[in-house]
N, C-alpha and C positions, 0 to 999 in steps of 0.2 A: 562682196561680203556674203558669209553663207547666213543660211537660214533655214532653219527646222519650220516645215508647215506638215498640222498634223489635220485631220479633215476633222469635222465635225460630228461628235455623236448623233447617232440620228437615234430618235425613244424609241427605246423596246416594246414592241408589242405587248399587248395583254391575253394572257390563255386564251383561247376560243374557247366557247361551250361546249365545241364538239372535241375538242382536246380533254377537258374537262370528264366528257362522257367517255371517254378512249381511258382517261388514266381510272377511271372507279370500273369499268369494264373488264379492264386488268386485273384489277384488286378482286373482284369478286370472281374473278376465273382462276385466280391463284389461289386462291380461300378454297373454291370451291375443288380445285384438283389436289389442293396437299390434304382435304378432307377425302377426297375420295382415294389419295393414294396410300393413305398412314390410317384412316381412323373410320373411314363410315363399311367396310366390311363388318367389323367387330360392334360397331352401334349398331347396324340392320339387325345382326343375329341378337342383340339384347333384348331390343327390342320386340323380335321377333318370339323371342323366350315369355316376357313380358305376356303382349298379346296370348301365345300359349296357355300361359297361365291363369289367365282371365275366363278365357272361351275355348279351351280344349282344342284350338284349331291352330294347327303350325303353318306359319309361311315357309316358305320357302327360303331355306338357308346359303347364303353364300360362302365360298370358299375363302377363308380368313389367311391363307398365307399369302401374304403380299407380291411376288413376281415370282413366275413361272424360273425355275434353273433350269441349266442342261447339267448333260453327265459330267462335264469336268468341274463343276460347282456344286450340286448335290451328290455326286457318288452314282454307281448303275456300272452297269454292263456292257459291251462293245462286242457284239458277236461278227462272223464273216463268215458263209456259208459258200460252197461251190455246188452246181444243181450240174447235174447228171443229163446230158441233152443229147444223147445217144439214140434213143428210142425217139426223141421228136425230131420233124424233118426241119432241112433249115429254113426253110419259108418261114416255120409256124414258131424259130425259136427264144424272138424275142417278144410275141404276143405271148408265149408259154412264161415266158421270166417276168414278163410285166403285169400276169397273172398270178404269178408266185407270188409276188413282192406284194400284192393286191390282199390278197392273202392273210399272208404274215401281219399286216398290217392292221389289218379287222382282229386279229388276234391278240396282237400285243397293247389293242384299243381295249379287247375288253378282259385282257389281264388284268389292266386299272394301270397302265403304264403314262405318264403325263408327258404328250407331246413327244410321241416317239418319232424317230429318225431311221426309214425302214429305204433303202436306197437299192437299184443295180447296176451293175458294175460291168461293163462289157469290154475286156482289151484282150486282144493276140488270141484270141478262139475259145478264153473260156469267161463262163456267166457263173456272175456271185451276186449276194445279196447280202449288204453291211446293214446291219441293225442296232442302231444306240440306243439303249432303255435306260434312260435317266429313273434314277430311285429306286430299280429294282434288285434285292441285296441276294433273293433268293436265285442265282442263277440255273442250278439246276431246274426249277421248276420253270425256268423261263426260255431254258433249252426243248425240254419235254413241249412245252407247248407250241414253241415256232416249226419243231421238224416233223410234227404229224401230218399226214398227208392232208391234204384240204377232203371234206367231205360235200360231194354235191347230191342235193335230194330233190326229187319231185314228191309233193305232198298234196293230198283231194281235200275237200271239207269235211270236218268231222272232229269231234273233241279227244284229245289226247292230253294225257300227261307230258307235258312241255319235255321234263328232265329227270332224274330217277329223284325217286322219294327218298326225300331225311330220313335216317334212323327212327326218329321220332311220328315222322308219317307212317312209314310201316310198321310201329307197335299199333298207332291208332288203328289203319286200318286191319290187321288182323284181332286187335279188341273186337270191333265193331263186327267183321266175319264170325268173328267166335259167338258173339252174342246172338246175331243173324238166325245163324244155324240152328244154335240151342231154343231159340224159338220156332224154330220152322219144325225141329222133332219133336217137341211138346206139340205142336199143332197136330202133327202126324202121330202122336200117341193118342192124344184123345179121339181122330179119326178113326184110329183102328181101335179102339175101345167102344165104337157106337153112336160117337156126337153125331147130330144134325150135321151132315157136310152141307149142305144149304147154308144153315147158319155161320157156321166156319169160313164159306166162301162169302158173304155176308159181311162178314165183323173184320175178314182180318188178307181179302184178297186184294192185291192194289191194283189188278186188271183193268183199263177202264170198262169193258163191254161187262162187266159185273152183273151191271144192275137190268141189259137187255137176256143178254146169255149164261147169265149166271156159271159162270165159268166152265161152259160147255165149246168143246172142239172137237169138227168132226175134221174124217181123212189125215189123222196124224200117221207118217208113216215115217223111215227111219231117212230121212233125207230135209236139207231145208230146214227154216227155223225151229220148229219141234225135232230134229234129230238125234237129241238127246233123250228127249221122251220116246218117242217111237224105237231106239234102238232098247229102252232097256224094258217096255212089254215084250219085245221079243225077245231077251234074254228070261225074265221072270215068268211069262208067259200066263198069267192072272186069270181066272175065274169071273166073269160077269160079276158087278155090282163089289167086287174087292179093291181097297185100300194098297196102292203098291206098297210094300214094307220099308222103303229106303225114299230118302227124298233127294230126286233128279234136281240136278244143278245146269240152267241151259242160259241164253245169253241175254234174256230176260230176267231171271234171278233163279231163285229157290223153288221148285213147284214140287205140293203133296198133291198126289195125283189118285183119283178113282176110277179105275176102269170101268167104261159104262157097258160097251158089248163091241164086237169087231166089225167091220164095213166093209165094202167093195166100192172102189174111189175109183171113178173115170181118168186115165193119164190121155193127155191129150198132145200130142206133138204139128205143134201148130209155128207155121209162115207168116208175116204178114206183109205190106207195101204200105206206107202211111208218105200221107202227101199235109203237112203243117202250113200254116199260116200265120198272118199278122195275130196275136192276142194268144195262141196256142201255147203250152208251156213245152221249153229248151227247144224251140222253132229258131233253128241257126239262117234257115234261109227261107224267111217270111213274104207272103204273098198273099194278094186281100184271097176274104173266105171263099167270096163267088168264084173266083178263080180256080180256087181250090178245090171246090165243089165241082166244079166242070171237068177239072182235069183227073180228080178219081171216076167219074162215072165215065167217062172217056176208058179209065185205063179200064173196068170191071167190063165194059162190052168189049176189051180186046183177052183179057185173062184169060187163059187156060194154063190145068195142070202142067200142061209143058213147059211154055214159053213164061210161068210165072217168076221162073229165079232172074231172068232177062229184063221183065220188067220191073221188077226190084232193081236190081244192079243198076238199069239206066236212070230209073224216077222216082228213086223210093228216097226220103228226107234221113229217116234212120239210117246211118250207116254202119252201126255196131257192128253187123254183117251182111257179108254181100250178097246173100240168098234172103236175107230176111227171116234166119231160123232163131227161133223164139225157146227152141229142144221142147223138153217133154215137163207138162205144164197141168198143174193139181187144183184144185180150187180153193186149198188152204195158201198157194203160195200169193202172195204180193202183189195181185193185178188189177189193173182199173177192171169196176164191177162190169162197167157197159162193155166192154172189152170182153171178161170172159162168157156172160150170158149168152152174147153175139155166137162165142167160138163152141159154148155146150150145145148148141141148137143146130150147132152145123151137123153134117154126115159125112163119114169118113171120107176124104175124095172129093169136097165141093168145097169152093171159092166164096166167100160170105157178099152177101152184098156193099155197100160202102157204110161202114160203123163208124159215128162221130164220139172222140172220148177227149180230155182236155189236151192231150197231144195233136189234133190234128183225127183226119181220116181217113179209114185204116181199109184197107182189103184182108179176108181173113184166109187161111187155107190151112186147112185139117187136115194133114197130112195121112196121120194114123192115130186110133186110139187102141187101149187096153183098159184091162179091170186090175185094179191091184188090190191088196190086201192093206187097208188099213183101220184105222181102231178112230171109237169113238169116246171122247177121255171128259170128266167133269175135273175140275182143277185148282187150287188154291194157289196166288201165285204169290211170293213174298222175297222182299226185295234182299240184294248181295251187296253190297258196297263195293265199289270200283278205284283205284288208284283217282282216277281222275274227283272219285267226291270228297279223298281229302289233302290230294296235293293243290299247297300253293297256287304253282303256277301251272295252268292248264291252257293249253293252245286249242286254238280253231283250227287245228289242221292235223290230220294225222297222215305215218307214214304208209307208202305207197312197195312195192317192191322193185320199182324205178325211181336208179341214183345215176350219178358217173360212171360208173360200169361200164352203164350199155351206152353210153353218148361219145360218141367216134368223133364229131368236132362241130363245132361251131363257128359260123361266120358272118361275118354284115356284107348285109348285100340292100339293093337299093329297087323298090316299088318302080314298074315299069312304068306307069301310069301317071302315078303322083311326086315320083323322085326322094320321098323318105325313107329313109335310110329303117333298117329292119333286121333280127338278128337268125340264120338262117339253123334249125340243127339237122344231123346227120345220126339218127342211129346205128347200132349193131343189131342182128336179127331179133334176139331176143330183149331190145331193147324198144325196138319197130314194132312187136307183138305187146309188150308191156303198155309203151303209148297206147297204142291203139284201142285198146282196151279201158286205159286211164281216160281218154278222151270222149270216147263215148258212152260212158256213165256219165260226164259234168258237160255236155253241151248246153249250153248258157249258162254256166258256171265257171267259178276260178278253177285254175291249178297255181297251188304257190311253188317256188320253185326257190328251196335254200339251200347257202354257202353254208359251212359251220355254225349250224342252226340259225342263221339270220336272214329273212328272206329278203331277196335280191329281186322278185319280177313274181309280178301274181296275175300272169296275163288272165284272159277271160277266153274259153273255148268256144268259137266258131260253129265246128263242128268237128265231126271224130276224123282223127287222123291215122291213115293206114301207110304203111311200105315203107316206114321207119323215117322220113322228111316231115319238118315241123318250119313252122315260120311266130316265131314272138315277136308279134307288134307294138309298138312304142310309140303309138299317139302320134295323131296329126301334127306336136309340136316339137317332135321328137329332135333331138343334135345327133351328129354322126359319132361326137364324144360320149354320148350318151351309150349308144348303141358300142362304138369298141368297147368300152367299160363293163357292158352288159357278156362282152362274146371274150373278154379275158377273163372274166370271173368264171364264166361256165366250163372254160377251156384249163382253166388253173384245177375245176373238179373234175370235169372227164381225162385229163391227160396230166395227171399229177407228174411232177420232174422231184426225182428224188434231189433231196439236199443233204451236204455233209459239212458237217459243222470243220474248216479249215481254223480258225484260229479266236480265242476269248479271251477279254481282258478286262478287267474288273476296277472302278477305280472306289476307293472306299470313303464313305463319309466324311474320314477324317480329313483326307486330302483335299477332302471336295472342300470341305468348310476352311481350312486353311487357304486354298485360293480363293475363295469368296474372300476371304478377310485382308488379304492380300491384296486384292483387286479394289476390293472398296477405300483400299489404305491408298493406296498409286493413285483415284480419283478423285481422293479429297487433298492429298500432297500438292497434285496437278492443279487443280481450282486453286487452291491455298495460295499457287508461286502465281499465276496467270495472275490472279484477284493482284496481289504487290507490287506486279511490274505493270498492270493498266493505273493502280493508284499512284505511286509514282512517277510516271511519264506526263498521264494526264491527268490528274489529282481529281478533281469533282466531274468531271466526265469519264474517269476510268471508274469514280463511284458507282456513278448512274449506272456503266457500262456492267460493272459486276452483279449490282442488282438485279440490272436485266439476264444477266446471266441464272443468276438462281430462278429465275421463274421459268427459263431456258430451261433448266434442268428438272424444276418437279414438271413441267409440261412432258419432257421427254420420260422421267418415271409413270405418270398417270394414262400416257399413252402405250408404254408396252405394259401397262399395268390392263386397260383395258382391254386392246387387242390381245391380248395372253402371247406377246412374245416374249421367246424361250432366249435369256438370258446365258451368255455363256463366256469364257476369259476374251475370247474373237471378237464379241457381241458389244462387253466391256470395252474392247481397243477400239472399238467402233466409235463408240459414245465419247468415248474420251477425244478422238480427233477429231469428230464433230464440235466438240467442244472448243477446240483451239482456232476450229473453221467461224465457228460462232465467235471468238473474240476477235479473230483475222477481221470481220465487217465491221466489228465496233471499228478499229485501229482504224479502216479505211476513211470511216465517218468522219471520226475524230480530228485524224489528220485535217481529212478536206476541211474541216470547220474551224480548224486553226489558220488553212490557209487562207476561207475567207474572210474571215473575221482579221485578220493581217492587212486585208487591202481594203480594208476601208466598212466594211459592211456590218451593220449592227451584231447584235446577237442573233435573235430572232432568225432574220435573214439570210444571217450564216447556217444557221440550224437546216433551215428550209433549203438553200443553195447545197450544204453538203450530203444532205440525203440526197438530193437531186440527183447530185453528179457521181455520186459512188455507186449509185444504184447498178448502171451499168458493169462496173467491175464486178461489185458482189453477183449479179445476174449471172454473168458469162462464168464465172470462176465456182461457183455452185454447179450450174445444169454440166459443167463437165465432170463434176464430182460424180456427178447426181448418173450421168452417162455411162461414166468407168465403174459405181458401182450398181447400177442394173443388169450391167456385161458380169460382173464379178456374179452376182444372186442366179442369173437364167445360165449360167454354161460350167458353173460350181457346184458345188453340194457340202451339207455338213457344217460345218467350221465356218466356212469361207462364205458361207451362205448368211451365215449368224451377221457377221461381220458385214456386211454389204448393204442387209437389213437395216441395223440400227447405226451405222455411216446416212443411209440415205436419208432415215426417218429425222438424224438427227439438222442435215445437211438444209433439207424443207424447215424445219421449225426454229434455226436458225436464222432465217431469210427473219419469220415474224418474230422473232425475238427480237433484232436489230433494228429493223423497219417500224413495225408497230411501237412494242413497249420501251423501247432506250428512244426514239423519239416522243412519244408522249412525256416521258418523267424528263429528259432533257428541256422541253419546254415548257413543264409546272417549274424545273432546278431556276429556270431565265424567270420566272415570274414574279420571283422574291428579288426585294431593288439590293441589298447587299449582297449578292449573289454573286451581281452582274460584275464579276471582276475578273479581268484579264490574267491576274495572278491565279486564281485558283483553275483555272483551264490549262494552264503552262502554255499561255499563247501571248504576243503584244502586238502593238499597232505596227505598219514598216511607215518607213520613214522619205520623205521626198529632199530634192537638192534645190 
């Protein structure tokens, strides 16, 4: 006789706590990502208005358009340039293109272009560079900008006007000159009408030695900071105790000048050897002081007029020049006091003995002296206004007359010693004299050193460098990427590769917005039929399954929302088969949970057994996704690249979508006792004989 035996329900488990704490986990991650992917930009900046308006103090605003597009969804430009590699040799031709592209790139960054797409292209012997500027409608001006040559500058310390001045800065500043002026001849009229010049210099000189010198300077001669005053007594040629008629404009400002009477000023052409130490100031190569003291009294008992340019050249710390020549030296010019005293005291022909000045100590040698003719001036000094005191933006750095030019090439090379990698240059003659010169005014000081006005390396000088070979160092912690980076950008400004614009194409707004809306249409269609054929098959587990999908999906918006990836139609096709990869692990789950729940096993336990055993499949059938599209991202570009991206991102967040949140709400779905019904799963018990 047959007989149906069917086994025994065994009871369904109760939620855990820690299920419990998994499902409100979800819930507040899901809150908290479709707030931050649709709504908390635009509350921050309310806010932030808010605040403002209270306290006059703005935060910091964020950018309120929700996900970054590419060019074929916002609209922009597709340029493709071919670069000219004729004049570079081939060794150096694909450091020179991958310095171009380096380039272009800092460029179209600070055009304001979002997430530009700046690539090289190397097949069958020729080099191009494809650049995609998403949003940019102006293409002319975006042409002008990529094909100018890169400009590379060496720059010393010193305040400069960053960029030329507004229209509006230079009416200020010629207001401000105009006014200057017109106070400086009123000054200079009442002088030659008879005022107190005492008083004059008194009330309205901004000198600081005012109040010791009363605006008294002697030895002004037509050279050096006064040679604007000294050249124009010796044009006007003034009478003792007279007012010059015109008021001298020098690099100090505005100065009404008194002639007091004319002088005979000692020119002194003077050598010196200076040996620096630890605490000395721009002491590149420091040594305690007693050392330092031994080895100049040392050098002063071996010195003579002969052999002094020798001992310079072997031991002298100053390397400015290799004689230690100082030329022909006034007592108005710029020199430590101890210094010159030293050198007035000498006689023509003799070696000074060892003079301490905050440089270190010095050997002096007087070469030759003369008498020259210069004048003794009382002065009213009043200020000019300068570009730099009403532009904006004013830089710490001013220009040098060493660029790219003169820089023949650059290369990484690696410390024998330490093995850290270092970027090595090469100048041209006049480029090897410019250095040289640069470097020896800033010994322990910067030189910044910019791409298209952006500085790129601000090493710090050593000491002065001669014969046109320089070494920029990068730190004890320096990368070898660091260092190519550093020797293609310098190489993109010294050895510029012309580029010629081969081909442009333009896609426009409209289009853009029309595949955006297109593309959002196809992903919600797509959801729409998936969401009916998992409810269908498996009615309250294709539920669970679709919900967990939607959280699938803001998770995947708030993550390229956050990381700022650049969405694109590729990028879309991505996300969309991620998505069908993401319901492929439900199906898996599902299945297995019908099959065990088939042989006998509660709910619960089917739940738990089918995650168990699908795990493996979903595992292996992802990390080859996950495989082929890492391959697709590292040996692709552009498009394909989009695509690969948000395949994989979606491919990962899939796993927890599956895993995590469709097992958590599957097992709150088991926890309601009318639930528990074989019907609504589309699954039944099997049957034995």
């Amino acid at each position: 006789m047959q007989t149906w035996k069917v086994k025994k329900k065994a009871p369904v488990r109760r939620v855990s706590q820690s299920t419990r704490s998994r499902i409100w986990s979800v819930i507040a991650l899901a809150s908290t990502l479709g707030l931050f992917v649709y709504s908390f930009p635009s509350l921050w900046n309310q806010a932030g208005g808010f605040v403002e308006g209270k306290t006059g103090w703005k935060p910091p605003m964020l950018a309120d358009a929700p996900f970054r597009l590419g060019l074929d969804l916002q609209g922009g430009t597709h340029l493709v340039y071919e670069a000219d590699m004729k004049e570079i040799p081939q060794a150096d031709r694909s450091a020179a293109l991958e310095g171009v592209r380096d380039v272009i790139e800092q460029r179209v960054n600070a055009f304001g272009v979002s997430e530009p797409v700046v690539q090289t292209i190397t097949t069958g012997g020729t080099y191009r560079i494809a650049a995609e500027l998403a949003g940019v409608m102006d293409v002319s001006e975006a042409i002008k900008l990529i094909g100018e040559t890169p400009v590379l500058e060496f720059k010393e310390p010193g305040e400069a006007v960053a960029e030329e001045l507004t229209d509006a800065e230079k009416t200020e500043l010629e207001t401000k000159q105009k006014e200057e002026r017109a106070k400086a001849e009123e000054i200079l009229a009442n002088a030659k009408a008879g005022t107190n010049f005492n008083g004059l210099v008194a009330e309205f000189s901004i000198d600081e030695t005012k109040e010791t010198k009363q605006g008294i300077l002697d030895g002004i001669g037509a050279r050096g900071l006064y040679q604007p005053i000294g050249e124009a007594i010796d044009r006007i040629k003034p009478a003792k105790g007279v007012v010059l008629p015109e008021v001298v404009e020098s690099l100090e400002g505005l100065n009404v000048i008194k002639f007091m009477e004319p002088a005979d000023t000692n020119e002194m052409q003077l050598f010196h050897l200076l040996v620096c130490y630890e605490g000395a100031q721009r002491c590149a190569q420091p040594i305690p002081e007693i050392e330092a003291n031994t080895k100049i009294n040392s050098l002063k008992a071996r010195a003579t007029v002969e052999n002094f340019a020798e001992l310079v050249k072997n031991n002298s710390t100053d390397t400015s020049s290799e004689d230690g020549a100082l030329g022909w030296v006034v007592p108005t010019d710029p020199i430590d006091a101890v210094f010159l005293a030293a050198a007035q005291a000498l006689k023509k022909g003799e070696i000074s003995a060892p003079v301490k000045t905050q440089f270190g100590y010095h050997l002096i040698y007087k070469a030759d002296e003369r008498v020259v003719r210069t004048s003794k001036i009382q002065r009213v000094l009043l200020p000019l206004s300068q570009p730099r005191d009403v532009a904006k933006n004013v830089s710490p750095w001013k220009n040098t007359g060493l660029s790219g030019r003169q820089l023949s090439r650059a290369t990484v090379q690696f410390n024998s010693q330490t093995g850290q990698p270092h970027v090595a240059l090469q100048f041209d003659d006049e480029g090897g004299k410019l250095f040289g010169e640069l470097t020896s005014k800033h010994v322990g000081e910067t030189i910044a050193i910019f791409l298209d006005g952006q500085p790129i390396s601000i090493p710090v000088v050593q000491e002065a460098i001669f014969g046109g070979q320089a070494i920029i160092t990068l730190g004890q912690n320096a990368q070898l990427e660091e260092a190519k980076l550093l020797a293609q950008r310098l190489n993109a400004g010294a050895l510029p590769v012309p580029i010629t614009l081969l081909s442009q194409q333009t896609v426009g707004p409209t289009l853009g917005a029309v595949s955006l809306q297109k593309s959002i249409q196809a992903a919600f269609f797509g959801f729409l039929f998936v969401a009916l054929y998992m409810l269908f098959f498996y009615r309250l587990g294709g539920l669970v399954a679709v919900v967990a999908l939607l959280f699938y999906a803001a998770i995947n918006l708030a993550v390229y929302r956050l990381f700022g990836v650049t969405m694109t139609l590729a990028g879309i096709a991505g996300l969309v088969l991620s998505l069908g990869m993401a319901v492929d692990a439900n199906v898996l789950i599902l299945e297995r949970f019908k099959e065990e729940y088939a042989s006998g096993r509660d709910f619960g336990s089917a739940i738990d057994e089918a995650f168990k055993r699908a795990w493996t499949a979903v595992r292996d059938g992802n990390l080859t996704t996950l495989i082929a599209s890492g391959i697709l991202y590292y040996f692709s570009s552009s498009f394909i690249r989009g695509f690969a991206l948000t395949l994989s991102i979606g491919v990962i967040l899939s796993m927890v979508s599956a895993f995590w949140i469709s097992r958590s709400y599957l097992r709150t779905v088991l926890s309601v006792a009318f639930l528990r019904s074989a019907s609504f799963f589309s699954t039944r018990r099997s049957t034995t004989l």
